[in-house]
C-alpha positions as CSV (number, residue, x, y, z in Angstrom):
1,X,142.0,86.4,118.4
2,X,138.5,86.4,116.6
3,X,135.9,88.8,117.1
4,X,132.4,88.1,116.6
5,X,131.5,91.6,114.8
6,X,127.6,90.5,114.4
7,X,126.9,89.9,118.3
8,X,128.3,94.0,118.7
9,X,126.6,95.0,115.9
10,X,123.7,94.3,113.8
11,X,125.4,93.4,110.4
12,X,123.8,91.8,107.7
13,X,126.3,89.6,105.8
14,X,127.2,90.5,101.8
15,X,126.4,86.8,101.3
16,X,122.5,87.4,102.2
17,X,122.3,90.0,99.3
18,X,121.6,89.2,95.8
19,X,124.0,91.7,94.3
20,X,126.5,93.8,96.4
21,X,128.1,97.0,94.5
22,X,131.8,96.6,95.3
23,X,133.3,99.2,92.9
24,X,130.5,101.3,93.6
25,X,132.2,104.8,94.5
26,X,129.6,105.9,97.1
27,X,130.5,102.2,99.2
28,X,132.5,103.0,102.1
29,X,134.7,100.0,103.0
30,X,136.2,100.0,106.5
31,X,138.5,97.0,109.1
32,X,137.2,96.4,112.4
33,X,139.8,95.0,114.7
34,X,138.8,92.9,118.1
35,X,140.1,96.1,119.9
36,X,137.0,98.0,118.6
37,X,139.2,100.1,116.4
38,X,137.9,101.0,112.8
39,X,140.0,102.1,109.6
40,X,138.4,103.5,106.5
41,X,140.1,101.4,103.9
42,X,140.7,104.4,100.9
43,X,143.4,102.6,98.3
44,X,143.2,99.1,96.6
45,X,146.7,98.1,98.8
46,X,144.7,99.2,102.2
47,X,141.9,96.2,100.8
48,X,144.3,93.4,100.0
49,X,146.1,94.4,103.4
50,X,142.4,93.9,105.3
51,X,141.1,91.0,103.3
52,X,144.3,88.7,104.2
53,X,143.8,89.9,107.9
54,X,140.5,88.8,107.7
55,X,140.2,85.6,106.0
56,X,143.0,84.3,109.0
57,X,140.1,85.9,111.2
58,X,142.7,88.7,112.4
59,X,139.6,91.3,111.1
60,X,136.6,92.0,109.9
61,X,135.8,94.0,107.0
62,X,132.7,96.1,107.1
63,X,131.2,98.5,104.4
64,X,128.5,101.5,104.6
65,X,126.4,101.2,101.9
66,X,123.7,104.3,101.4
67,X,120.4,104.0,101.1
68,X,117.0,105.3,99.7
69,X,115.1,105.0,103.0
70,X,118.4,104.0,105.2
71,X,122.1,103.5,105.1
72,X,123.3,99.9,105.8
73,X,126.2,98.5,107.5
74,X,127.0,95.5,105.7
75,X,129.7,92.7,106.8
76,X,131.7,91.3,103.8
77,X,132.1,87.9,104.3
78,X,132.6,86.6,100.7
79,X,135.9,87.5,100.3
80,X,136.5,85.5,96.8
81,X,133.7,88.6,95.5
82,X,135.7,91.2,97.2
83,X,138.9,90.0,96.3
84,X,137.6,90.1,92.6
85,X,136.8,93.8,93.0
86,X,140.4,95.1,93.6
């Protein structure tokens, strides 16, 4: 089943951004499953795990990323980036 993640919540997609801090220690990353539940993704295994679940749309992987003025939730939809970061 795929879930539409950007109609539940406003997400703006890694690809819209001109740089994206992957390895960035202060970036929570995080799996959102079509039955609303959410898992903080800690360890580089947990990653590879979510990124395979959601490029066969089984997933979608989200990440917090802290602001200045604002924290931002940001949906990572370029997984060849985010696969180069593990």
């Amino acid at each position: 089943m795929k879930i539409e993640a950007q109609r539940m919540i406003n997400l703006r997609s890694v690809k819209e951004l001109l740089f994206f801090p992957y390895n960035n220690k202060l970036v929570c990353f995080m799996e959102l499953f079509p039955n609303g539940k959410l898992e903080q993704l800690f360890y580089r295994h947990e990653k590879k795990e979510a990124l395979y679940r959601a490029i066969n749309g089984d997933s979608k992987i989200v990440a917090v990323l802290p602001g200045i003025s604002a924290t931002r939730l940001i949906l990572i939809d370029d997984f060849d980036a985010f696969k180069k970061s593990l």
